[in-house]
C-alpha positions in Angstrom: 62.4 -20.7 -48.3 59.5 -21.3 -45.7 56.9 -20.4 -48.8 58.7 -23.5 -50.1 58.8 -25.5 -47.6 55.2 -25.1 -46.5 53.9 -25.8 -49.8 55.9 -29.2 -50.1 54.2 -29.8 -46.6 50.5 -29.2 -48.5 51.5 -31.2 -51.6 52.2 -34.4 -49.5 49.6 -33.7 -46.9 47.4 -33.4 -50.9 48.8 -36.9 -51.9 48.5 -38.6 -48.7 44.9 -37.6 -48.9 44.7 -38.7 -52.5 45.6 -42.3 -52.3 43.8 -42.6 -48.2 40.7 -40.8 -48.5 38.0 -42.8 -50.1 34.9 -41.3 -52.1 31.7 -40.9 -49.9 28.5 -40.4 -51.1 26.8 -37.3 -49.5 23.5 -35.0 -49.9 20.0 -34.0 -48.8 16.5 -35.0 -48.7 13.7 -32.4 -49.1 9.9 -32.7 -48.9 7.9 -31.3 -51.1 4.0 -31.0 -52.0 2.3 -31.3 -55.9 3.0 -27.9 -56.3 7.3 -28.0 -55.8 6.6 -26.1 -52.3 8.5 -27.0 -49.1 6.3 -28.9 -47.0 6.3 -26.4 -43.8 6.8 -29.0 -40.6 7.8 -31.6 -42.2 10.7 -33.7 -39.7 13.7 -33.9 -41.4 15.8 -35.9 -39.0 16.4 -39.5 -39.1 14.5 -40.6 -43.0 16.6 -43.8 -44.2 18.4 -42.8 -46.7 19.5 -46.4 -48.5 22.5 -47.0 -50.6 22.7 -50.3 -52.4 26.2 -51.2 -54.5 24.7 -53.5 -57.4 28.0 -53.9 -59.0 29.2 -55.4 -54.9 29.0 -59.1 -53.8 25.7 -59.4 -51.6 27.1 -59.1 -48.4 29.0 -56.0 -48.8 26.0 -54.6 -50.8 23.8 -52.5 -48.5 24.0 -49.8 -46.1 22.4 -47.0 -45.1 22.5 -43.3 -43.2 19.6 -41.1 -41.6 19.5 -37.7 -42.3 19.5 -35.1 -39.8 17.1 -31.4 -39.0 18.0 -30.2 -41.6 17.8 -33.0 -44.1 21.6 -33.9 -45.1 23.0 -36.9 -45.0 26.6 -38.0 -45.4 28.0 -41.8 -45.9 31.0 -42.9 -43.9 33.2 -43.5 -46.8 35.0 -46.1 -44.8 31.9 -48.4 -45.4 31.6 -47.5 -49.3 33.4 -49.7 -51.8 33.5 -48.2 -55.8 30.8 -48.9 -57.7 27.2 -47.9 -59.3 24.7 -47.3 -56.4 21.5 -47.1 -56.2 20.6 -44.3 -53.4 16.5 -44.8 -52.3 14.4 -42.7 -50.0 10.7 -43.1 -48.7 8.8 -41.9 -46.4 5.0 -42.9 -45.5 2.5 -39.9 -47.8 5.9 -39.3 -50.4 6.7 -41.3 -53.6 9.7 -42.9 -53.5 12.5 -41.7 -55.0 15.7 -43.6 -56.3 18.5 -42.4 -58.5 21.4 -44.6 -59.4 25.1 -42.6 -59.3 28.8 -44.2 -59.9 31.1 -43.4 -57.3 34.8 -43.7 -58.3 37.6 -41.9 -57.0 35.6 -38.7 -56.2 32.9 -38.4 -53.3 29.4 -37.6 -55.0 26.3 -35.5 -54.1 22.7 -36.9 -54.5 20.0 -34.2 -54.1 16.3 -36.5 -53.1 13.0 -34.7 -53.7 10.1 -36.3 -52.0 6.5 -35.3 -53.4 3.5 -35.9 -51.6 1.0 -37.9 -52.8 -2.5 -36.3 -52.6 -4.8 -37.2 -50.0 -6.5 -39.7 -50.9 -4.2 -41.6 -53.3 -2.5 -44.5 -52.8 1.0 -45.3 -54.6 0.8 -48.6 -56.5 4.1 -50.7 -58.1 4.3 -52.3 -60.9 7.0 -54.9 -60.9 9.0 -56.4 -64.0 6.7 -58.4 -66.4 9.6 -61.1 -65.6 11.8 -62.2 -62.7 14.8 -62.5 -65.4 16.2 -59.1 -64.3 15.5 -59.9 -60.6 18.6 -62.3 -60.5 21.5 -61.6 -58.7 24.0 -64.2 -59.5 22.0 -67.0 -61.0 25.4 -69.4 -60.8 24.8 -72.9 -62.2 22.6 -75.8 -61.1 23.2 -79.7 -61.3 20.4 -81.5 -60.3 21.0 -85.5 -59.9 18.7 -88.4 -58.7 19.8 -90.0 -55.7 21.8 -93.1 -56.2 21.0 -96.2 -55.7 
């Protein structure tokens, strides 16, 4: 009978979870050189770790969480609405690194390698050949002469 009756308590405490908890997006950022090696002193704590919703409206778009020592970081899931993300870091000396997840009904794990660049080296862009894909929500435009 109490086997019973603590294991109803689990199941609604499980379902109250279910349809409260919302899915975060969690991980860690690591530094590393050319060669895949851990780059010995490198500060962990407090790298940006950016998390943009490109499926959200603007406004509810962007946010962002620092890591700490040891290089995790975790998302209030409060603050994250469903969607595809695109999760960035950089760090001055590091290529950037950005990988794009779909957070649902489950919380996520990202794993973010930064490589050093060699000494020396700069890191250069290269945008889009067009602005086409650069547009948000290009809505419509009506453009009349002033009357008379």
């Amino acid at each position: 009978m109490r086997l019973r009756r603590n294991l109803s308590v689990l199941m609604a405490a499980a379902a109250l979870c279910l349809g409260g908890c919302a899915a975060g997006i969690s991980g860690t950022v690591r530094m590393v050189d050319r060669a895949d090696q851990a780059v010995p002193g490198a500060k962990m704590e407090g790298i940006v770790v950016n998390l943009i919703n490109t499926t959200a409206s603007l406004e509810q778009a962007s946010s962002s969480v620092k890591t700490d020592e040891k290089g995790n970081f975790r998302a209030d899931p409060k603050t994250l609405k469903p969607g595809t993300y695109r999760v960035e870091v950089s760090e001055p000396g590091y290529m950037t690194v950005t990988k794009t997840i779909e957070l649902k009904d489950s919380s996520r794990e990202v794993d973010l390698v930064l490589r050093q660049l060699p000494r020396g080296q700069s890191q250069s862009y290269r945008g889009p050949s067009s602005d086409r894909n650069q547009i948000i929500n290009p809505g419509e435009v009506n453009i009349q002469p002033p009357s008379m």
